[in-house]
LOSEVO-958821 format. One record per residue (C-alpha): chain; residue in three letters; x, y, z. Coordinates in Angstrom, 2 decimals. Example, Ala and Ser with C-alpha at 12.3 -4.5 7.8 and 13.67 -1.06 7.14 Angstrom:
<site lolum="A" mikol="ALA" u="12.30" v="-4.50" w="7.80"/>
<site lolum="A" mikol="SER" u="13.67" v="-1.06" w="7.14"/>
END
This chain:
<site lolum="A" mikol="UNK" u="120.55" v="105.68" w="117.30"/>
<site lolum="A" mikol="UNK" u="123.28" v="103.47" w="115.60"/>
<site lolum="A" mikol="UNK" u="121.66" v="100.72" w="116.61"/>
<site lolum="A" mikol="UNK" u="118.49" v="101.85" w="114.16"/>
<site lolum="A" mikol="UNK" u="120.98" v="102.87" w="111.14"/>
<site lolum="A" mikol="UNK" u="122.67" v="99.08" w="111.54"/>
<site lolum="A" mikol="UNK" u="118.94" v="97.54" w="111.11"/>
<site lolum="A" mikol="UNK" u="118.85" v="99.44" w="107.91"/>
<site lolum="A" mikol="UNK" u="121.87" v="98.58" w="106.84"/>
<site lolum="A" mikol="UNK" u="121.31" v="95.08" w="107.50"/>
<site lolum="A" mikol="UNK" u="117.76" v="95.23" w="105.86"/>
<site lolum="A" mikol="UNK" u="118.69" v="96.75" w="102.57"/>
<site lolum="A" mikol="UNK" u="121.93" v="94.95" w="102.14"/>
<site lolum="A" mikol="UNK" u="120.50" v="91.23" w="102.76"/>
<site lolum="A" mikol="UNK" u="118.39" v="91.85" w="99.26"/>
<site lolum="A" mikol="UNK" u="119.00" v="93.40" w="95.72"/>
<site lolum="A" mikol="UNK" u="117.79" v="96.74" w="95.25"/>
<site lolum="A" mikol="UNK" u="116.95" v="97.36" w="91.51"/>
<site lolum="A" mikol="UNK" u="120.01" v="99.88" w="90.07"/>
<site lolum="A" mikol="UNK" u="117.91" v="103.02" w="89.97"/>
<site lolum="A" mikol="UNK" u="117.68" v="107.18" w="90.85"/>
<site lolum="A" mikol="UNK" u="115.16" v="107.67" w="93.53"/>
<site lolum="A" mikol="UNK" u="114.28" v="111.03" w="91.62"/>
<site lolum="A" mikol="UNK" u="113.30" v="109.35" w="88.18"/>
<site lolum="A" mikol="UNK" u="110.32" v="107.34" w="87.32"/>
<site lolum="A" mikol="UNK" u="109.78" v="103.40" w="87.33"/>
<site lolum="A" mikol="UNK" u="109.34" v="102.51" w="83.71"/>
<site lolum="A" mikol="UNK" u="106.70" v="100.76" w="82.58"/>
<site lolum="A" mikol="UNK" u="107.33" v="97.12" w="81.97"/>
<site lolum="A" mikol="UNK" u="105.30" v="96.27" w="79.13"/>
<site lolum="A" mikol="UNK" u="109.10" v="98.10" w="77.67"/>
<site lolum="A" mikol="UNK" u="110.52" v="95.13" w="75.91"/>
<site lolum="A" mikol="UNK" u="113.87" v="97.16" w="75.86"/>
<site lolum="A" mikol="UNK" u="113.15" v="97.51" w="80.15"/>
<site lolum="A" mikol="UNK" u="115.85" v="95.60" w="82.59"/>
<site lolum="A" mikol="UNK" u="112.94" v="95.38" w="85.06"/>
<site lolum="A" mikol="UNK" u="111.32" v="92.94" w="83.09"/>
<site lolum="A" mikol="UNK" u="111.41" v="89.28" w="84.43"/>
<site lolum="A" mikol="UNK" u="110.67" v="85.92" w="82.15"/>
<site lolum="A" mikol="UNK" u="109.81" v="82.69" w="83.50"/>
<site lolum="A" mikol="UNK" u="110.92" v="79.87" w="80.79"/>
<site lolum="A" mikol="UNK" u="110.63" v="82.57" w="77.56"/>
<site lolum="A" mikol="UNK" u="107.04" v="83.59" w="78.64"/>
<site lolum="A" mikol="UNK" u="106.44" v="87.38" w="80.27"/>
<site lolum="A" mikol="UNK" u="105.17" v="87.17" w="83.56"/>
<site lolum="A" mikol="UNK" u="102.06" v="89.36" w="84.05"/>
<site lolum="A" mikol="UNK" u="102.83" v="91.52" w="86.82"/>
<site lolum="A" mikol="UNK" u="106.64" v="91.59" w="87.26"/>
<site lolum="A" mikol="UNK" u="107.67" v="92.45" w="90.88"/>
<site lolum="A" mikol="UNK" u="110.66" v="95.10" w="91.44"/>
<site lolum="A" mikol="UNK" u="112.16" v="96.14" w="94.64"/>
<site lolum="A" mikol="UNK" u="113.69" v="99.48" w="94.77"/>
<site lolum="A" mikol="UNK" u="114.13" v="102.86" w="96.91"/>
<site lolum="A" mikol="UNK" u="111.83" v="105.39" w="97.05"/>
<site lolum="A" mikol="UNK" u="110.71" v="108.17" w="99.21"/>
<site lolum="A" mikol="UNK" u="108.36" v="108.50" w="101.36"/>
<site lolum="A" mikol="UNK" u="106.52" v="111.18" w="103.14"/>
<site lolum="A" mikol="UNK" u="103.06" v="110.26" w="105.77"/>
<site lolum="A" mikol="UNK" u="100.85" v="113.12" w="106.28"/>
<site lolum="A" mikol="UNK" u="100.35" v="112.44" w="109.42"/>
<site lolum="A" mikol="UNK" u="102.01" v="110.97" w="112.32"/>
<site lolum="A" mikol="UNK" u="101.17" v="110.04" w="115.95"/>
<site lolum="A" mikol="UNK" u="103.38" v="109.11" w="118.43"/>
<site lolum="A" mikol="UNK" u="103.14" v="107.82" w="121.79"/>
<site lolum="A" mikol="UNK" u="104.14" v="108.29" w="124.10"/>
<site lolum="A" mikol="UNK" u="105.01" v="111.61" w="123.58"/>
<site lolum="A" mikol="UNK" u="101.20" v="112.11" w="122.42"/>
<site lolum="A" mikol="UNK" u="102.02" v="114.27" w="119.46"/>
<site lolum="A" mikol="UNK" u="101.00" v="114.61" w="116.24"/>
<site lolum="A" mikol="UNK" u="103.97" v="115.15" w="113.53"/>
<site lolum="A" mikol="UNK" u="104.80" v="114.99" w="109.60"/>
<site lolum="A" mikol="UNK" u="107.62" v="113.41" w="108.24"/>
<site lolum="A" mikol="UNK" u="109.72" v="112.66" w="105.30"/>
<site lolum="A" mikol="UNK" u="111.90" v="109.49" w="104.50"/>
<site lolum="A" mikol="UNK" u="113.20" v="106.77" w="101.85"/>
<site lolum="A" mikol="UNK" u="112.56" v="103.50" w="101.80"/>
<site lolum="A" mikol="UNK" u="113.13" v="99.79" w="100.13"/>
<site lolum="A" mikol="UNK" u="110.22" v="99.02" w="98.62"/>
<site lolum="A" mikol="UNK" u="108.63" v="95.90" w="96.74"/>
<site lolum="A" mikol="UNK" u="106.13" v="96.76" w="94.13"/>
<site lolum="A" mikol="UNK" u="104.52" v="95.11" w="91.14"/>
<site lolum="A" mikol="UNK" u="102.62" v="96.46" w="88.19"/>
<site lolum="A" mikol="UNK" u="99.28" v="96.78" w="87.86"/>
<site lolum="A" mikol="UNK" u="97.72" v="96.80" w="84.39"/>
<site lolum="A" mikol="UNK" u="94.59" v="98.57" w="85.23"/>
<site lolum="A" mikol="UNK" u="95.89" v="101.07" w="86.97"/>
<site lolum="A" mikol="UNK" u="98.82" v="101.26" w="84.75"/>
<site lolum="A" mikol="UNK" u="100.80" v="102.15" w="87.96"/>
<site lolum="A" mikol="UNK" u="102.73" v="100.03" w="90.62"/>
<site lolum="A" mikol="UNK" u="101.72" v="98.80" w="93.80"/>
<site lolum="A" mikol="UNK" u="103.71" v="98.44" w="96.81"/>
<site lolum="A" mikol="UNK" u="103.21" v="95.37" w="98.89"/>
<site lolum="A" mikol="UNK" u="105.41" v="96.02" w="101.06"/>
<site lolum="A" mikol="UNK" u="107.93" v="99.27" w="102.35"/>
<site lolum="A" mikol="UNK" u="110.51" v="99.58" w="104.85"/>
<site lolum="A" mikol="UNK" u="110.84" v="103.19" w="105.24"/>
<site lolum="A" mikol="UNK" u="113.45" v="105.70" w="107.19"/>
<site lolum="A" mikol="UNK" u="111.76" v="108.92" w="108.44"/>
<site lolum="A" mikol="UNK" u="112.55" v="112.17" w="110.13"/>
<site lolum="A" mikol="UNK" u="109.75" v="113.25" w="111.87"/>
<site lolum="A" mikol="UNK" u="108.95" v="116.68" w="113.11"/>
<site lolum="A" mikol="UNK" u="106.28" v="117.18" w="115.43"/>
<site lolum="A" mikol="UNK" u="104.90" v="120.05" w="117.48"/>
<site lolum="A" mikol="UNK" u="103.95" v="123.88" w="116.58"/>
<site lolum="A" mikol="UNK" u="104.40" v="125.30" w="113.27"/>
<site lolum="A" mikol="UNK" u="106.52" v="128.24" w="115.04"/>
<site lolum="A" mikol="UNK" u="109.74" v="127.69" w="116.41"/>
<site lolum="A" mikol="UNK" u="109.19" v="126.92" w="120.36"/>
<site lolum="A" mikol="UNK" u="110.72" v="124.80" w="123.00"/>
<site lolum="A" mikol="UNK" u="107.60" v="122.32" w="122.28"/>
<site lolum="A" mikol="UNK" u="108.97" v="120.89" w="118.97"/>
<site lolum="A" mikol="UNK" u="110.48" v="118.01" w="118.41"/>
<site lolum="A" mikol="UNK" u="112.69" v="115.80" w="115.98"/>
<site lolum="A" mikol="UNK" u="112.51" v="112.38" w="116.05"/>
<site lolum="A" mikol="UNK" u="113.82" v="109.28" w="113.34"/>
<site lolum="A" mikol="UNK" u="111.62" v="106.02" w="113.02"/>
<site lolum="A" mikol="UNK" u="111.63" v="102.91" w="110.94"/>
<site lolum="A" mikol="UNK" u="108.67" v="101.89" w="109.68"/>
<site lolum="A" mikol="UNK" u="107.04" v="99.08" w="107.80"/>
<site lolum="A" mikol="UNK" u="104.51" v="99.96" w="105.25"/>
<site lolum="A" mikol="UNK" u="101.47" v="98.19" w="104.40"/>
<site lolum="A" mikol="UNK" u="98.50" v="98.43" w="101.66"/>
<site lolum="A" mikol="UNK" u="100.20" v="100.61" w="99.06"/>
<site lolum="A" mikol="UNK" u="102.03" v="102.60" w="101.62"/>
<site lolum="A" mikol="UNK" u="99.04" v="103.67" w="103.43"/>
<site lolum="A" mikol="UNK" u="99.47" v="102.43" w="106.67"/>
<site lolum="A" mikol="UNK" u="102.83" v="102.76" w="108.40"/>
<site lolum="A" mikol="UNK" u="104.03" v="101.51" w="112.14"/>
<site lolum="A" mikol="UNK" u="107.64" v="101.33" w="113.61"/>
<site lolum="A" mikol="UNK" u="109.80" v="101.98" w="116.60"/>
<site lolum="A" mikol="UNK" u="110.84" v="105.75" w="117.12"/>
<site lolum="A" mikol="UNK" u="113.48" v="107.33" w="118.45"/>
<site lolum="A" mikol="UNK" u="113.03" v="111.01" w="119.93"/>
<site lolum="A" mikol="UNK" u="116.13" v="113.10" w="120.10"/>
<site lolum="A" mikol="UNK" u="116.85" v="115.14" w="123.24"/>
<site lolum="A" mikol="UNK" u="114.84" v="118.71" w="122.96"/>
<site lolum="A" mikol="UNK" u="114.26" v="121.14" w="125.53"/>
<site lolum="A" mikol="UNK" u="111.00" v="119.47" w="126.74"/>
<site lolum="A" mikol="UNK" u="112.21" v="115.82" w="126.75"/>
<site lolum="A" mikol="UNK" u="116.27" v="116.45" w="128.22"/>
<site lolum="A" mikol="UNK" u="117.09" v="112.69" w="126.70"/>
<site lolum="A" mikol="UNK" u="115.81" v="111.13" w="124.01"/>
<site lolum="A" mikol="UNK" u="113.16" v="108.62" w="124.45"/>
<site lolum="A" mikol="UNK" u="112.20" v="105.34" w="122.75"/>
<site lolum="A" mikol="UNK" u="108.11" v="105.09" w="121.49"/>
<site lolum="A" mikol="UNK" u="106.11" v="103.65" w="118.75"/>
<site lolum="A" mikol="UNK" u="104.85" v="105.90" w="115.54"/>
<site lolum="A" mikol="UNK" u="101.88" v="105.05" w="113.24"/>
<site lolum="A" mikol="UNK" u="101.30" v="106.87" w="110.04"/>
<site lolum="A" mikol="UNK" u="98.80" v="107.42" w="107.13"/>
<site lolum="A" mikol="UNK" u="100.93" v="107.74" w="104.38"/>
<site lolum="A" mikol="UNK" u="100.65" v="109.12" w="100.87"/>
<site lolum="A" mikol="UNK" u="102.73" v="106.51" w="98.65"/>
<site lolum="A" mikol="UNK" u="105.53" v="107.80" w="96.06"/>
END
């Protein structure tokens, strides 16, 4: 388990993460005033990129192979870039941290936590990783697997 908070570490510390609050909105960069907005030469670019951290939170999650289906909730660096016609960004790409619970909606024996890393594709939509199941009462030590998500993007 240290061993997946040192990638993290590693991954969000090798680039610059735009000085933000993960609870406000990205503003808009047609802003003149806005410190997200990039220039190439004196000219605007179009679609400025921006990385920054956000949360995260896939509806649904399967995971083998413990062959269970689970929801999760995480935050992630992400790189985005604005897109006029939506007048919304985009993210091309996500590395997220989750905590995923999986099992019954009651409190049994057959529930689960696990933590995963996962890179996100196509807006956040898409999400696959290595996970990490901590030791419950049905599965006495924890146990490496894969996840894949359908996320809903933040």
């Amino acid at each position: 388990m240290k061993q997946l908070f040192l990638i993290l570490l590693i991954a969000l510390s090798l680039n610059d993460v735009s000085a933000q609050s993960v609870f406000k909105r990205m503003p808009k960069p047609n802003n003149p005033k806005s410190k997200y907005e990039k220039t190439y030469k004196g000219a605007l670019l179009a679609n400025p990129e921006v990385i920054a951290l956000r949360f995260s939170a896939p509806t649904a999650t399967y995971l083998y192979p413990q062959r269970m289906i689970g929801t999760s909730l995480g935050i992630g660096y992400n790189r985005m870039h604005w897109v006029d016609s939506l007048q919304k960004y985009y993210k091309d790409f996500a590395l997220n941290l989750a905590i995923i619970a999986a099992g019954n909606t009651t409190p049994n024996v057959n529930n689960f936590m696990s933590i995963g890393i996962f890179a996100c594709f196509y807006n956040s939509l898409f999400q696959f990783g290595p996970v990490y199941t901590l030791p419950s009462a049905t599965i006495p030590k924890g146990t490496f697997g894969i996840g894949v998500n359908i996320g809903v993007p933040f």
